[in-house]
N, C-alpha and C positions, 0 to 999 in steps of 0.2 A: 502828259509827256514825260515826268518827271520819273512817274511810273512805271514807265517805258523805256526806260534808260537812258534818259535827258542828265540825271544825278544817279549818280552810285557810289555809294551802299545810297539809299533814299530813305528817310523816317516820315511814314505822311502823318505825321503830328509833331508839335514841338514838346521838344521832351527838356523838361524843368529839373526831373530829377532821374537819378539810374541806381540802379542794386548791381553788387558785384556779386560776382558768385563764393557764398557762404557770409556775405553781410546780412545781419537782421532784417536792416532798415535802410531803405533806401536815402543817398547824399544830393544835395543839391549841386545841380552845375549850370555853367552858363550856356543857356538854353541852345538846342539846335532842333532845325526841323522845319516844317512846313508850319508858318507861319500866316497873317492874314494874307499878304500880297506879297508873299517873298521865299526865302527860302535862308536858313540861317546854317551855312557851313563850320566847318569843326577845322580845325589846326592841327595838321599831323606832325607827331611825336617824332616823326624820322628825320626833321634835318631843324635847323633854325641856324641863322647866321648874323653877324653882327659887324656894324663897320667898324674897321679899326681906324686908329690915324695913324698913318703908317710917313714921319716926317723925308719931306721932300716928292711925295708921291701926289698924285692928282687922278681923283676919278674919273675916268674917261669912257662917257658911254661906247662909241666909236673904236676903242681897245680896254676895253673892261682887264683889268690885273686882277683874279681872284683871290691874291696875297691882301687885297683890301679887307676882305670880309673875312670874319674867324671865326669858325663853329661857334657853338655855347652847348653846354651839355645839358643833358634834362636831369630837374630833381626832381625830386618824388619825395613826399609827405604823409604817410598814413594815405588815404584814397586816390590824391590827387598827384598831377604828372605836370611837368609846368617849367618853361622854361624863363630866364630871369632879362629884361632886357633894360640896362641900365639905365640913368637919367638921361633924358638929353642927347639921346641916340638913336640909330635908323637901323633895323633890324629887316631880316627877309624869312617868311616860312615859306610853308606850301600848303595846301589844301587838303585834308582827306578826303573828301567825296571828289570823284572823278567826272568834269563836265563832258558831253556830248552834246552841241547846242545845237538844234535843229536850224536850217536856213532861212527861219524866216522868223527868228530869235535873236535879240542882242539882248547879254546881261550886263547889269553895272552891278561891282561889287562894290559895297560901303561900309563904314564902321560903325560896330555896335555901340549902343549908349551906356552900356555896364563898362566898357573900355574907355570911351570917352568923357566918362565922369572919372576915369583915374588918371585920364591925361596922353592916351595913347591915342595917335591918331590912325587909323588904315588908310594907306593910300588909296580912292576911288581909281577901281582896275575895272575897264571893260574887258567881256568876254564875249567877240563879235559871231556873227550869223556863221554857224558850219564850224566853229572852232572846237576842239577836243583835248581834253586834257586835266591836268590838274595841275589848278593856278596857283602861280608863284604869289604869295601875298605880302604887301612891304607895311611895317610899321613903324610910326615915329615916337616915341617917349619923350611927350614936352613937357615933363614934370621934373621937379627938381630928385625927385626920389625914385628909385629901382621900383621897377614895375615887373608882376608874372602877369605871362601870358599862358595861359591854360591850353593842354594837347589834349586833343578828342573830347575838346566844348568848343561850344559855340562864340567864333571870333571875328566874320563879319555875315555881313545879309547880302544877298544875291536878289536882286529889282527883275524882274521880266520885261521886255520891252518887245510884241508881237508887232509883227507888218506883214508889207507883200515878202516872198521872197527877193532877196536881195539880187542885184544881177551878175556882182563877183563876188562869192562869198569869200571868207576867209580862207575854207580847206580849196577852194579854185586857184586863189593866187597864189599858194603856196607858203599861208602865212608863214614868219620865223620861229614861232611858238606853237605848233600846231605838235599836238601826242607829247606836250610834257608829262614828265613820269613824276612822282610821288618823292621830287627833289628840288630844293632851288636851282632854279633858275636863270642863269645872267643873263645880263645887258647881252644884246646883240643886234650886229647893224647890218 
């Protein structure tokens, strides 16, 4: 399915490491790819967001203020591309590989253990039967120190969960998330 355009761009192997063009020798990264029973998504370079504390103000899912969240810019080190998300804070990407879930597929997204041994946690985000798009992914920094999170590596793992088809899918009801684009995402009610 995957192969079919279930994921796209799609790696059917997990790739550990990558050559750039006119590097010798290939660098390591935090793996992405087809996995034993999963699928390990990459973090796109195009947006990341960060919540501010903005005094007097209150997050409000039901009238989300986008004045809460404040870009962060991407650095770039020698190979690598990476954006910084402080201690102790809740940050938002988005995916580069584009889902297509077929109808009789629900995926849970989870966080990887290379993340989670530095103290970031991913918010576990389904992506239900029929939905399309590219997920908004949210992260926590429960570490007392600044954390990177790496663009175009591998930043959570995608679970398959197969059944019947379902009898209202997501693209039926009209989910509110349904063709997100290669952006965050807000709250919406």
């Amino acid at each position: 399915m995957a192969q079919k355009g279930m994921i796209s761009p799609f790696e059917q192997s997990l790739i550990r490491k990558v050559q750039k063009d006119g590097d010798s020798g290939a660098r390591p990264v935090i793996s992405y790819g087809l996995s034993s029973y999963g699928y390990d998504i990459r973090l796109s370079s195009a947006e990341f967001r960060i919540f501010r504390h903005i005094p007097g103000t209150i997050v409000d899912p039901k009238n989300f203020n986008p004045q809460n969240l404040e870009p962060t810019r991407l650095h770039a080190d020698g190979n690598d591309s990476y954006f910084i998300l402080p201690a102790h804070s809740y940050g938002l990407g988005v995916a580069l590989e584009r889902l297509n879930v077929p109808g009789n597929i629900t995926v849970l997204c989870i966080g990887k253990s290379t993340y989670a041994r530095c103290g970031i946690i991913a918010n576990l985000t389904p992506a239900e039967a029929a939905w399309r798009g590219h997920l908004t992914l949210e992260f926590s920094n429960s570490s007392s120190a600044d954390c990177r999170i790496y663009a175009n590596e591998g930043v959570v793992q995608l679970l398959f969960l197969e059944g019947e088809p379902c009898g209202i899918s997501y693209e039926t009801r009209k989910g509110k998330y349904q063709d997100q684009a290669e952006i965050v995402t807000l709250a919406r009610v």
